[in-house]
N, C-alpha and C positions, 0 to 999 in steps of 0.2 A: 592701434590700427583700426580697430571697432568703431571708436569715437571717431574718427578722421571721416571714414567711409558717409558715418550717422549725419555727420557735419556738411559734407560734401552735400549731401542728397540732401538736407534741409534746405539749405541757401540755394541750391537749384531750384527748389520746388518756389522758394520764396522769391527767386529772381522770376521766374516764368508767368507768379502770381500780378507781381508788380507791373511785368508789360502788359499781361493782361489790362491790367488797372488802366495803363495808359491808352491803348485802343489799338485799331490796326493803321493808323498812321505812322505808328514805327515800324509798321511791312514794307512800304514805299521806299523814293527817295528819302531823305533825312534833311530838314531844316537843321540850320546852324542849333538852335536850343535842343535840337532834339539827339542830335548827335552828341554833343555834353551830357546829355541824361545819360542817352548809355555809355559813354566813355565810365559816368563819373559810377555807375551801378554798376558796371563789369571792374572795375576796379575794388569800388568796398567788396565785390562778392569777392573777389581772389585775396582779398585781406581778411577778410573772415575765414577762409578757406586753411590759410598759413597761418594763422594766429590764433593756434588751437588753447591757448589759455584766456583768451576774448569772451566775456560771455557774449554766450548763442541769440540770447534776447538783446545785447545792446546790438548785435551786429545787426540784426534784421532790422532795426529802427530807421537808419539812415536808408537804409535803402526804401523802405518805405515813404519816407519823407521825400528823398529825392524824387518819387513817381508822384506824390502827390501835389507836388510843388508844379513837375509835369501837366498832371490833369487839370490844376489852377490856370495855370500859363495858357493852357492851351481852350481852356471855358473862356479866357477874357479875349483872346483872339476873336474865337466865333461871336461875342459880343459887341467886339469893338474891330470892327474894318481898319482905323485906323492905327490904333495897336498892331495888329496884324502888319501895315505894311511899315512902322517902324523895324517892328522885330524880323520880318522876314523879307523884308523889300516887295520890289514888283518887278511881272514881265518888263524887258525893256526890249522894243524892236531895231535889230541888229542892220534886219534885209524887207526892204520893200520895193516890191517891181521891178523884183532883177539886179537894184541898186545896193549896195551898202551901205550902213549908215554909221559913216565914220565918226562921227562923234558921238554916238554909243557906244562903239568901239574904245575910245577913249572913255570915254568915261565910267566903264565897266572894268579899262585896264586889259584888256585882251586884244591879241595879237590877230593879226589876218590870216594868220598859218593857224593857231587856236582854231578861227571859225571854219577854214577850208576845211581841216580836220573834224568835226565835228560834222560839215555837210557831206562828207565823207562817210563816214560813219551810218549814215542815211541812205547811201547808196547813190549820192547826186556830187556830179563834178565841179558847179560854174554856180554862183550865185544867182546865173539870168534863168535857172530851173525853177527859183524859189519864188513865188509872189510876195510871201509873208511870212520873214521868219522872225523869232524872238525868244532870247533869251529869258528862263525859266528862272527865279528865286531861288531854288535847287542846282542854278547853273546848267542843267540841262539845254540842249535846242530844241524847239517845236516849228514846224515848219507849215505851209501851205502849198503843195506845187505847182508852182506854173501852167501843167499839163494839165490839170484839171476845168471841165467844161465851166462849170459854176465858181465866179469870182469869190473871194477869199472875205468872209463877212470877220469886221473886226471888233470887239468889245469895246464899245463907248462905256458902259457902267455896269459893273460887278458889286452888287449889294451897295451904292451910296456912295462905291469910287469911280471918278470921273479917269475916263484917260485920256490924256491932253495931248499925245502923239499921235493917237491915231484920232484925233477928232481934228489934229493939223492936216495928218494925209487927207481926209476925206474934204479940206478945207469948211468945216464945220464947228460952233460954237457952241460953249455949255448952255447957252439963250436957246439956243437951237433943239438941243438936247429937251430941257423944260418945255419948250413947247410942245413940241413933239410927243413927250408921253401925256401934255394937257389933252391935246385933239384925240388919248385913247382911253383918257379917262383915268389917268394915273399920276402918281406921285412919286418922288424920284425913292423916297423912303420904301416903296411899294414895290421896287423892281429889284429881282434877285439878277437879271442877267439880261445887258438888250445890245444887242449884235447888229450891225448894219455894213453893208458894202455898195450906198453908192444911191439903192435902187430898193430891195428889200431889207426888212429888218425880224431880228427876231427877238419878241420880246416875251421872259420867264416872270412870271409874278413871284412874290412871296407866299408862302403857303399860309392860311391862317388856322390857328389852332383845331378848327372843324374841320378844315377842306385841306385837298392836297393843292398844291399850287397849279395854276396853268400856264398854256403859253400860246402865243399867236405869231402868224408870220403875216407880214404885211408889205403892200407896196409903196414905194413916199410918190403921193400924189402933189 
């Protein structure tokens, strides 16, 4: 009963170690890879747990691997934008201007009752509340409301990805995009985040090793 206890409290202390190891991105929602990690690390610990003739050191291995394999996966993301949206997809806008956007809808595979529920959920009845909504890689909704004074600025480019939807809405081109950070003195490799709705923009540098990064807001003349 001694050993079980001693056993119990080791591979806790080694499961705790290992999220650690992975970060606080396993606080959040859960990405598809990330939710396998811990499926697959609560599972070896409950196997180690009940297979008290296992040695102690092969069981802690795997799970150590499993997180490391984790923190691999998830270094080549922040490295690679487009790995990232292989492995985890991307927003897709569902609601613009009150409208829905059915073939999003479809091609995401979710229902009209799905989305009412979920703007539900938000505490809004009608799609025509929403200016900007979009479905989250996580499946979540993120919204913009309608009620608000200030229109709804939308992500043209997130660290070197272009978004082709909302550079439709605003009937605007990636030509369009380049030029635009030419006249601020930028490169599209240079920009961590630049938002526009219309009229203003907001645009986040990358930070470089010295400095922290900036950001400006501007008007399109």
């Amino acid at each position: 009963m001694l050993i079980w206890i001693l056993r119990t409290a080791i591979i806790y202390v080694v499961v705790i170690l290992a999220m650690r190891l992975m970060g606080k991105r396993q606080l959040g929602e859960l990405q598809p890879s990330e939710l396998v990690t811990t499926f697959l690390i609560s599972n070896v610990a409950s196997i180690c747990i009940n297979e008290p003739d296992l040695p102690l050191v092969s069981s802690m291995v795997p799970i150590f691997l499993i997180a490391s394999l984790e923190v691999l996966n998830s270094s080549a993301v922040w490295y690679s934008p487009r790995y990232a949206t292989l492995l985890f997809g991307r927003p897709v806008t569902v609601i613009r201007n009150g409208q829905i956007c059915q073939s999003a809808l479809r091609r995401l595979r979710i229902t009209a009752a799905d989305l009412m529920e979920a703007l539900r959920s938000q505490g809004l009845l009608t799609p025509e509340e929403v200016s900007w909504g979009v479905i989250e890689p996580n499946g979540t909704l993120s919204i913009a409301s309608a009620q608000e004074e200030e229109s709804s600025m939308l992500p043209l480019l997130i660290d070197r990805q272009i978004y082709h939807e909302n550079l439709e809405a605003l009937s605007l081109t990636e030509k369009w995009v380049d030029e635009y950070l030419s006249e601020k003195g930028l490169h599209r490799n240079q920009v961590l985040l630049f938002l526009y709705d219309g009229d203003e923009s907001l645009i986040i540098k990358k930070a470089s090793r010295k400095a922290e990064g900036s950001s400006g807001r501007g008007k399109q003349s």
